[in-house]
GUZA-545239 format. One record per residue (C-alpha): x, y, z; residue number from 0. Coordinates in pm, 1 decimal. Layout:
<atom xx="X" yy="Y" zz="Z" n="NUM"/>
...
END
This chain:
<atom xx="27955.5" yy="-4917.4" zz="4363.7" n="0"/>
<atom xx="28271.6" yy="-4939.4" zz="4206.5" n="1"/>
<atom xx="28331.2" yy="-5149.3" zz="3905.0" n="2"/>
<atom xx="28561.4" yy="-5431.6" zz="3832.7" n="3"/>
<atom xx="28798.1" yy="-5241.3" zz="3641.0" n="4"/>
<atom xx="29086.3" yy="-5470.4" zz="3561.6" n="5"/>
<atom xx="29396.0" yy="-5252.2" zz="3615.0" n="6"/>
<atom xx="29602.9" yy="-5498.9" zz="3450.4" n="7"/>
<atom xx="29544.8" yy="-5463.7" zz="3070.0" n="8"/>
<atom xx="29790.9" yy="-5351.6" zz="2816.4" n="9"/>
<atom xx="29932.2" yy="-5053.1" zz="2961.4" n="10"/>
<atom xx="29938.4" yy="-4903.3" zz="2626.5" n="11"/>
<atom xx="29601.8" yy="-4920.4" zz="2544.1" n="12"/>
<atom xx="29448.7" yy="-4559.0" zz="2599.3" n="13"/>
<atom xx="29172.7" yy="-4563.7" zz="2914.7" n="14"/>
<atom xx="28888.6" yy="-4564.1" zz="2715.6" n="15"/>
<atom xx="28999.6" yy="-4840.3" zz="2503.4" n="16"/>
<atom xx="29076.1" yy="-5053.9" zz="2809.1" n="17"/>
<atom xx="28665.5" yy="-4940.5" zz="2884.1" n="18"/>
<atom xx="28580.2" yy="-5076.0" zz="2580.0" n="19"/>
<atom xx="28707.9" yy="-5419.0" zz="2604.4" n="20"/>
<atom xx="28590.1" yy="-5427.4" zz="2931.5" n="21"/>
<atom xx="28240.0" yy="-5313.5" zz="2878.9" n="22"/>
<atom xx="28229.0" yy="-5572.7" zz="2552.6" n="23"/>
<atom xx="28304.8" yy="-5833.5" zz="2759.0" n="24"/>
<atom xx="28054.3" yy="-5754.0" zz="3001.1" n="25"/>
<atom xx="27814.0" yy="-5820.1" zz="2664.8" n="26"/>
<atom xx="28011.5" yy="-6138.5" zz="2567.7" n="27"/>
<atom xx="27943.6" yy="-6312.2" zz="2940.1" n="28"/>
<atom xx="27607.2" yy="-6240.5" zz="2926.4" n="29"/>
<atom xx="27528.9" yy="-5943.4" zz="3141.6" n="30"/>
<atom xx="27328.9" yy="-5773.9" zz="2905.3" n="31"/>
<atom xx="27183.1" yy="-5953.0" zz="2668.5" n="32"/>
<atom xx="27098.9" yy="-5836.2" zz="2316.9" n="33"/>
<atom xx="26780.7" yy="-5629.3" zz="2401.0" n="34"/>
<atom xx="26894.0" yy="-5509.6" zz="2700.9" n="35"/>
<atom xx="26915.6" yy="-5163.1" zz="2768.8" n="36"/>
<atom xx="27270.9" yy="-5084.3" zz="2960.7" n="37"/>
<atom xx="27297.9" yy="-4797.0" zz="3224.3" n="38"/>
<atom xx="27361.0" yy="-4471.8" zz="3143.1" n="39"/>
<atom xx="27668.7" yy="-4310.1" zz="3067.0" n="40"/>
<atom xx="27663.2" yy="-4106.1" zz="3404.6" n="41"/>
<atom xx="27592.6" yy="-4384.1" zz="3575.7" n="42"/>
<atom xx="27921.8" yy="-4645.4" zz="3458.1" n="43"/>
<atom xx="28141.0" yy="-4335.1" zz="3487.6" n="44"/>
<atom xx="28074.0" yy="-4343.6" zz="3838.5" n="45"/>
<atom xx="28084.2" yy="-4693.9" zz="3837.2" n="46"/>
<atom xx="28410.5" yy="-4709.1" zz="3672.0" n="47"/>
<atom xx="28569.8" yy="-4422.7" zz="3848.0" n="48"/>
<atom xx="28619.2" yy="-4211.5" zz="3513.4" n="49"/>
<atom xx="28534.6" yy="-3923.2" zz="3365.9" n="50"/>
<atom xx="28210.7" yy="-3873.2" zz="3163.0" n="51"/>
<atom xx="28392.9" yy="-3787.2" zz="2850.6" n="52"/>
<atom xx="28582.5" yy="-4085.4" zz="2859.8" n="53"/>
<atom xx="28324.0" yy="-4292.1" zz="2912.9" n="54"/>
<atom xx="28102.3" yy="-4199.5" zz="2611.4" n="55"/>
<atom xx="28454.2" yy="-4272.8" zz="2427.3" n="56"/>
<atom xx="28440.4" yy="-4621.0" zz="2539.2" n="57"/>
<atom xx="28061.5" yy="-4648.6" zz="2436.5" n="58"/>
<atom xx="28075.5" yy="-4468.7" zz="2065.9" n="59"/>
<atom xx="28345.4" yy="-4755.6" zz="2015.7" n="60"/>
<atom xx="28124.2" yy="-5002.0" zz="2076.9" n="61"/>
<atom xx="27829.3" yy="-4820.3" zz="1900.8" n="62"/>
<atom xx="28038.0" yy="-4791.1" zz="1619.2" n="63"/>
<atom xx="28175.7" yy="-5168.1" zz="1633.8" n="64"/>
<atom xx="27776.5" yy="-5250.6" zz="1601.0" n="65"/>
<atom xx="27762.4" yy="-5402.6" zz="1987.9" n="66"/>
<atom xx="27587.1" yy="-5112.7" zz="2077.0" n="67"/>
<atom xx="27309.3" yy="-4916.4" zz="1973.0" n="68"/>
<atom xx="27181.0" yy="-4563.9" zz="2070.9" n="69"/>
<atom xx="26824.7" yy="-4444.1" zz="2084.0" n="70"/>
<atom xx="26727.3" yy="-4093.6" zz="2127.3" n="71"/>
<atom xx="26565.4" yy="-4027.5" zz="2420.0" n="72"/>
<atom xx="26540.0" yy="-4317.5" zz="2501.5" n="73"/>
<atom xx="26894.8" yy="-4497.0" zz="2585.3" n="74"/>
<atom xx="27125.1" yy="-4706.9" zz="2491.3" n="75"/>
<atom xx="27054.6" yy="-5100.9" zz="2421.6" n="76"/>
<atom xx="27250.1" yy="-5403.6" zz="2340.3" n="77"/>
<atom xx="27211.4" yy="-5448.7" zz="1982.7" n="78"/>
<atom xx="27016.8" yy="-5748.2" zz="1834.5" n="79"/>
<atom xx="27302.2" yy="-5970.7" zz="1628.6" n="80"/>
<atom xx="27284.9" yy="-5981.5" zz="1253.4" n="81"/>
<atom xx="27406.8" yy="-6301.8" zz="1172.8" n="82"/>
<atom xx="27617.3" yy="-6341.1" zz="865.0" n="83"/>
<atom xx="27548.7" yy="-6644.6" zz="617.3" n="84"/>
<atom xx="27922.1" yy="-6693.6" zz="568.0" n="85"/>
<atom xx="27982.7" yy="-6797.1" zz="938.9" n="86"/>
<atom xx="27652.4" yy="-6994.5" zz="962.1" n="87"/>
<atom xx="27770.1" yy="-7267.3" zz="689.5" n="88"/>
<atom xx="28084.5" yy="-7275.4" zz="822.8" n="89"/>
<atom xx="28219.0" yy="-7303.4" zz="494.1" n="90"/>
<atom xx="28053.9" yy="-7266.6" zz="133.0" n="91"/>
<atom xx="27954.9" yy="-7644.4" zz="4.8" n="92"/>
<atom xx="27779.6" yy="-7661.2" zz="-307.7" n="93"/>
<atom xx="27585.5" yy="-7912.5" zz="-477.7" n="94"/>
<atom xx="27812.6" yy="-8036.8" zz="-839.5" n="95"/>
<atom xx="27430.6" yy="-7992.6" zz="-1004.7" n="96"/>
<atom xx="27403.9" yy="-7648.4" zz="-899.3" n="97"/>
<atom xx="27747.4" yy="-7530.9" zz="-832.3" n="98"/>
<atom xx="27628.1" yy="-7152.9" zz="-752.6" n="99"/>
<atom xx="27365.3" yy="-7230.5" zz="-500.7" n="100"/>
<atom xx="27515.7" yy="-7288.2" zz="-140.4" n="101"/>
<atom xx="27355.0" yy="-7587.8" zz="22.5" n="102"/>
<atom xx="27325.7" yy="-7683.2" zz="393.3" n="103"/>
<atom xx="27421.7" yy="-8057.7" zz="462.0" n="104"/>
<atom xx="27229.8" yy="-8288.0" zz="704.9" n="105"/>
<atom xx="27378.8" yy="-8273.8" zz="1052.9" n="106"/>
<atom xx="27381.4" yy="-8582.8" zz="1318.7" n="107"/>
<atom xx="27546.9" yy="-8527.7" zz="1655.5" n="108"/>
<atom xx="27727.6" yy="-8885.4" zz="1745.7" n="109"/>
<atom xx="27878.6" yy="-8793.1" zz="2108.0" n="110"/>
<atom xx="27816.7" yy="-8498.5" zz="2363.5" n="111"/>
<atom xx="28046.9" yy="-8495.1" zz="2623.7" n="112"/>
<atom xx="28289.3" yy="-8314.4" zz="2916.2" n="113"/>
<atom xx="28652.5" yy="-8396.6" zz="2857.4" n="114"/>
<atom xx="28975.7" yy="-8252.0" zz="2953.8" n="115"/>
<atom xx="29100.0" yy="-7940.7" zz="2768.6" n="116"/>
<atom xx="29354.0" yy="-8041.2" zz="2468.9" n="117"/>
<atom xx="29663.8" yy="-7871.6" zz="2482.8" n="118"/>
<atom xx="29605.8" yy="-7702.4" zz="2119.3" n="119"/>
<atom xx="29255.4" yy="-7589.7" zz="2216.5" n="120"/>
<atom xx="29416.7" yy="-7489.2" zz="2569.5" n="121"/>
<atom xx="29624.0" yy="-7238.8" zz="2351.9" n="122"/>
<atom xx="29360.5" yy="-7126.5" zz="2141.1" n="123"/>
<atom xx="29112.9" yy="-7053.3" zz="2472.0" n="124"/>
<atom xx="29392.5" yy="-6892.6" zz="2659.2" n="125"/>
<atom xx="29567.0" yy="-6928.3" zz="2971.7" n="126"/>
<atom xx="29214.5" yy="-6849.3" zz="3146.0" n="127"/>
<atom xx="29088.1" yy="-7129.1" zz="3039.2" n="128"/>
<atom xx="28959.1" yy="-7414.3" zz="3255.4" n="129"/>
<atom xx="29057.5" yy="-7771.2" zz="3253.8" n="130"/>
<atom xx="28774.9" yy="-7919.6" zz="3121.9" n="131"/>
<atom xx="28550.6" yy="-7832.5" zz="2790.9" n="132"/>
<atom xx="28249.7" yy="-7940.5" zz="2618.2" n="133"/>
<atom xx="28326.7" yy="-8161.9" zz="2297.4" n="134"/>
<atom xx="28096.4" yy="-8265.7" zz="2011.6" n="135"/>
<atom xx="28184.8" yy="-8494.0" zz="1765.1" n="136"/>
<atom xx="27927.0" yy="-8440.8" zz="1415.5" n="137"/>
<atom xx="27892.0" yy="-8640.4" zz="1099.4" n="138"/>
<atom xx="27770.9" yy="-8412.4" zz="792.3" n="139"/>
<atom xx="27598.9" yy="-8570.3" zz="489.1" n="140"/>
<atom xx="27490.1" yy="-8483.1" zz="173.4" n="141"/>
<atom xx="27240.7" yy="-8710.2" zz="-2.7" n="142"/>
<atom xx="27324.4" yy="-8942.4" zz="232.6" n="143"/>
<atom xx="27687.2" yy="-8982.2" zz="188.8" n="144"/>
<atom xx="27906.2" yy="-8863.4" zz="446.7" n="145"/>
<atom xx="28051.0" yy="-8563.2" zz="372.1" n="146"/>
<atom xx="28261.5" yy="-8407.3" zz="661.2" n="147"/>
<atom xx="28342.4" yy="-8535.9" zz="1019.8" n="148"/>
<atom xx="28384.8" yy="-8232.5" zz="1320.0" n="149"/>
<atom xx="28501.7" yy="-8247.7" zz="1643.3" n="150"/>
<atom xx="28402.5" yy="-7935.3" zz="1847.6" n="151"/>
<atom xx="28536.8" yy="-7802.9" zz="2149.6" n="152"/>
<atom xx="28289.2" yy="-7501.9" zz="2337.9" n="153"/>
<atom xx="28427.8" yy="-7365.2" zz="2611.6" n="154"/>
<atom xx="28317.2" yy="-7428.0" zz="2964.1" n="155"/>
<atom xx="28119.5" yy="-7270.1" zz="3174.8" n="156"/>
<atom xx="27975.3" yy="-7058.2" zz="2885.1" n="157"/>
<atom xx="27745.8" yy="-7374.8" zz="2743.0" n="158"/>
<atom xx="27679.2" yy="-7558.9" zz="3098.8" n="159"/>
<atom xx="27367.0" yy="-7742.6" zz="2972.1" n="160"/>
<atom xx="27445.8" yy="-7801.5" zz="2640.7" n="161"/>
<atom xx="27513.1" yy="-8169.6" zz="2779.8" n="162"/>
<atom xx="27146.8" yy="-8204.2" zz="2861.0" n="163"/>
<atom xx="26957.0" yy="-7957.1" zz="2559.1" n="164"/>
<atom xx="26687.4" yy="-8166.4" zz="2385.6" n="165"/>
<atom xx="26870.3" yy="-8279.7" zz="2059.0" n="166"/>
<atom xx="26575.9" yy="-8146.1" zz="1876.2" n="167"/>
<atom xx="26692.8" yy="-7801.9" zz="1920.1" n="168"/>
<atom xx="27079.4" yy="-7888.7" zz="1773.8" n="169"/>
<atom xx="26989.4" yy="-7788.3" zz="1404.4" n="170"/>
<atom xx="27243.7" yy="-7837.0" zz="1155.8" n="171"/>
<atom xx="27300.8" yy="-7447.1" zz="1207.8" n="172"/>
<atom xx="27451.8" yy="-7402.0" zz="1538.6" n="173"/>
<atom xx="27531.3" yy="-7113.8" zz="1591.6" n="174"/>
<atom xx="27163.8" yy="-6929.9" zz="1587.8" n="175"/>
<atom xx="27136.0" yy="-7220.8" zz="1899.7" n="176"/>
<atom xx="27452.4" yy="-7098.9" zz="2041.5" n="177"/>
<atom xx="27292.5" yy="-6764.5" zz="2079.0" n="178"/>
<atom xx="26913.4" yy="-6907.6" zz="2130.1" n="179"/>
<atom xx="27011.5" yy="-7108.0" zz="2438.0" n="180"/>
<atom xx="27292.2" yy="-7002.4" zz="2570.2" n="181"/>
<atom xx="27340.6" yy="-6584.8" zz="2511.0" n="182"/>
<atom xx="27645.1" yy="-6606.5" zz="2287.7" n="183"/>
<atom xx="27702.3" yy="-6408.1" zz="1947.4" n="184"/>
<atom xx="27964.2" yy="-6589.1" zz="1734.2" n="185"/>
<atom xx="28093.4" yy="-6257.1" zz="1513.9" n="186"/>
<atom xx="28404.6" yy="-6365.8" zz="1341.6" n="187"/>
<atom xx="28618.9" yy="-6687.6" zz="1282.7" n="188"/>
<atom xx="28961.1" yy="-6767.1" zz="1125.2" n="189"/>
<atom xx="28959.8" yy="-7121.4" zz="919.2" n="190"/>
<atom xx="29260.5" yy="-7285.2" zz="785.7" n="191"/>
<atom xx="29285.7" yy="-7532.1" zz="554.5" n="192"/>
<atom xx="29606.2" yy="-7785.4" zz="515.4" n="193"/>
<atom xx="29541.0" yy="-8167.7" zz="419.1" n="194"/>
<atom xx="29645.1" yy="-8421.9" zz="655.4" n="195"/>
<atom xx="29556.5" yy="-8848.3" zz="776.3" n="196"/>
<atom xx="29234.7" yy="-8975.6" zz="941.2" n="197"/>
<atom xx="29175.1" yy="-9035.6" zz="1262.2" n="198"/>
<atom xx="29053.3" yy="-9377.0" zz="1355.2" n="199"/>
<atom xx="28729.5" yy="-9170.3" zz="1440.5" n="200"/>
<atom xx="28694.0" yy="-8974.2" zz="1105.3" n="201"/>
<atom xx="28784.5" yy="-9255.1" zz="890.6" n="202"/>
<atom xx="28499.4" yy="-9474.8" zz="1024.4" n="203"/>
<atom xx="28229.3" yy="-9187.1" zz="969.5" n="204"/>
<atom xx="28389.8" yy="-9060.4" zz="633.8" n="205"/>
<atom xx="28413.0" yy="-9464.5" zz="533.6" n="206"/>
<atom xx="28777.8" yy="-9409.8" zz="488.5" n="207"/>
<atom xx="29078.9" yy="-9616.2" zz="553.6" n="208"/>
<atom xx="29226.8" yy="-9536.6" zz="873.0" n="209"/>
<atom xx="29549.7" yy="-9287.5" zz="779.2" n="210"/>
<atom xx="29364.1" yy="-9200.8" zz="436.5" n="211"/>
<atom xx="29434.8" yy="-8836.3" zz="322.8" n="212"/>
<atom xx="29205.8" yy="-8566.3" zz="410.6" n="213"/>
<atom xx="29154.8" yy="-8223.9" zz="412.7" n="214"/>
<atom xx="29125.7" yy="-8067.3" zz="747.8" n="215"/>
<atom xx="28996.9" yy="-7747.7" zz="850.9" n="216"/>
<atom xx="29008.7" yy="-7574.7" zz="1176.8" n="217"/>
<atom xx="28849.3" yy="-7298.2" zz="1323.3" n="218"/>
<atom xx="28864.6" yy="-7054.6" zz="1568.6" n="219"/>
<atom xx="28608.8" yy="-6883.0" zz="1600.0" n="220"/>
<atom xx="28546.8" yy="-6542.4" zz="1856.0" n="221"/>
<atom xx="28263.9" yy="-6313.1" zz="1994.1" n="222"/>
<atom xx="28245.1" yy="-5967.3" zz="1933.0" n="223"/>
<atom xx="28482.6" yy="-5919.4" zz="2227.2" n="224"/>
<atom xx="28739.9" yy="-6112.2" zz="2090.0" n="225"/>
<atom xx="28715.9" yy="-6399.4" zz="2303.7" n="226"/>
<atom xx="28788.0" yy="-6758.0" zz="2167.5" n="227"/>
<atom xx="28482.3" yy="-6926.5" zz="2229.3" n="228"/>
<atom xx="28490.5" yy="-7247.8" zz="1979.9" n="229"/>
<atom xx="28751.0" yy="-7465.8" zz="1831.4" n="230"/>
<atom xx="28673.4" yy="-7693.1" zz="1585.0" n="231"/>
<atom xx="28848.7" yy="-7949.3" zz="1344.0" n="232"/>
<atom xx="28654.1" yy="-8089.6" zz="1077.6" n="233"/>
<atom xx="28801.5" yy="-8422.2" zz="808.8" n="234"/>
<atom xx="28634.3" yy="-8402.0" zz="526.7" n="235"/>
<atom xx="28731.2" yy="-8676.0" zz="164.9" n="236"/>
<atom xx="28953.0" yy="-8471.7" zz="-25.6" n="237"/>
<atom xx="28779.9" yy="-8557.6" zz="-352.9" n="238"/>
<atom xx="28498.7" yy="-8341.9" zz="-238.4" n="239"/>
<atom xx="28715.1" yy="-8033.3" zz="-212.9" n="240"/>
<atom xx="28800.9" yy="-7784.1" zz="-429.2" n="241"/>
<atom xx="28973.3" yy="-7420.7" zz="-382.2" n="242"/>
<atom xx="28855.5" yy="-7104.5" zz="-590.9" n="243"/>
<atom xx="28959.8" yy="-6782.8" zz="-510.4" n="244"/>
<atom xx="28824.2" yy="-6497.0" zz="-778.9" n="245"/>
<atom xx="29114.3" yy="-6202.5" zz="-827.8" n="246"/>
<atom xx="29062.9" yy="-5835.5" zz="-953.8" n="247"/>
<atom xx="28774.7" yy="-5682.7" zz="-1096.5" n="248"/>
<atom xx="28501.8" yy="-5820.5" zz="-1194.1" n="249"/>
<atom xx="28240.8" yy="-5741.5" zz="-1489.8" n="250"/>
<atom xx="27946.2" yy="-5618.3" zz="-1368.4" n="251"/>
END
């Protein structure tokens, strides 16, 4: 059978990069699964249409890129994710007590809903995007207090039946659920941070004035084939914030 080799890529990617990406996103949809052992090399060359050799180029990429992992005699499997703690907390929040122990604040989901894509989270899914998403909209505290305010957008049909998933499994980490219940691997994210006015919505969870300041990050955040698969603004009260950045060498 031959594959769905999409013709159209950037021309001046070499084949077996073009194989790559391809193959990866296979992963990223949820074809294989982490686990999984894929076919063998002979057997997606004649899929594909290509040459062996060019094949096994595609698939040392991904070995190497850690989607892939090879067993001797045995074949070649879907690697199982090792999550990073960095993209788990989102961000690094620390208690002022104990400023060099990272904490994880409490987490309670307010809405859960389908709603039309928004044009800046349009841009940030791509043109392949549908028209609707999934949106949450979170409240994080910290010894009660509220702390930060997110609105999430997940990309649709990726987490059909997140609408309906017991909110017992929604821990305040979500992207081990992200890969629990639906199959996806969150591997790298971009954050921003600018300061900016609340929202009618953040302001009544961050027990703000409506148009206080606040600093606002967004994310963007991929899987290991590079596709966009959240977008997410959080408000937090700026008076919680602080910035440190450590430069050049350090003492050991």
């Amino acid at each position: 059978m031959q594959a769905r080799f999409n013709v159209n890529t950037d021309g001046r990617l070499p084949l077996y990069a073009k194989l790559r990406d391809q193959l990866g996103s296979r992963i990223a949809n949820g074809e294989w699964k982490p686990g999984d052992m894929i076919p063998s090399e002979n057997r997606l060359a004649e899929e594909y249409g290509v040459a062996l050799a060019t094949m096994r180029m595609a698939l040392k990429q991904l070995v190497d890129e850690g989607l892939l992992d090879r067993r001797r005699g045995t074949g070649t499997f879907v690697k199982q994710p090792a999550f990073r703690a960095d993209l788990f907390r989102f961000f690094h929040i620390h208690d002022v007590d104990d400023p060099d122990t990272s904490v994880i604040p409490e987490s309670r989901i307010l809405t859960r809903q389908e709603v039309p894509l928004p044009s800046e989270v349009k841009q940030a899914f791509g043109e392949d995007s549908v028209s609707h998403c999934i949106k949450l909209e979170r409240v994080r505290l910290w010894s009660g207090s509220p702390l930060l305010f997110e609105e999430i957008y997940l990309r649709l049909p990726d987490f059909e039946g997140l609408l309906t998933l017991n909110p017992k499994a929604m821990s305040p980490l979500l992207y081990p659920v992200f890969l629990q219940e639906f199959g996806i691997l969150i591997s790298s994210a971009t954050d921003e941070l600018s300061f900016g006015s609340a929202t009618k919505a953040s302001a009544e969870q961050l027990e703000l004035a409506p148009g206080a300041p606040v600093a606002v990050i967004q994310r963007i955040a991929r899987n290991p084939a590079g596709k966009v698969i959240e977008f997410r603004r959080v408000h937090g009260r700026p008076e919680r914030f602080r910035y440190r950045v450590t430069l050049g060498d350090q003492p050991a």
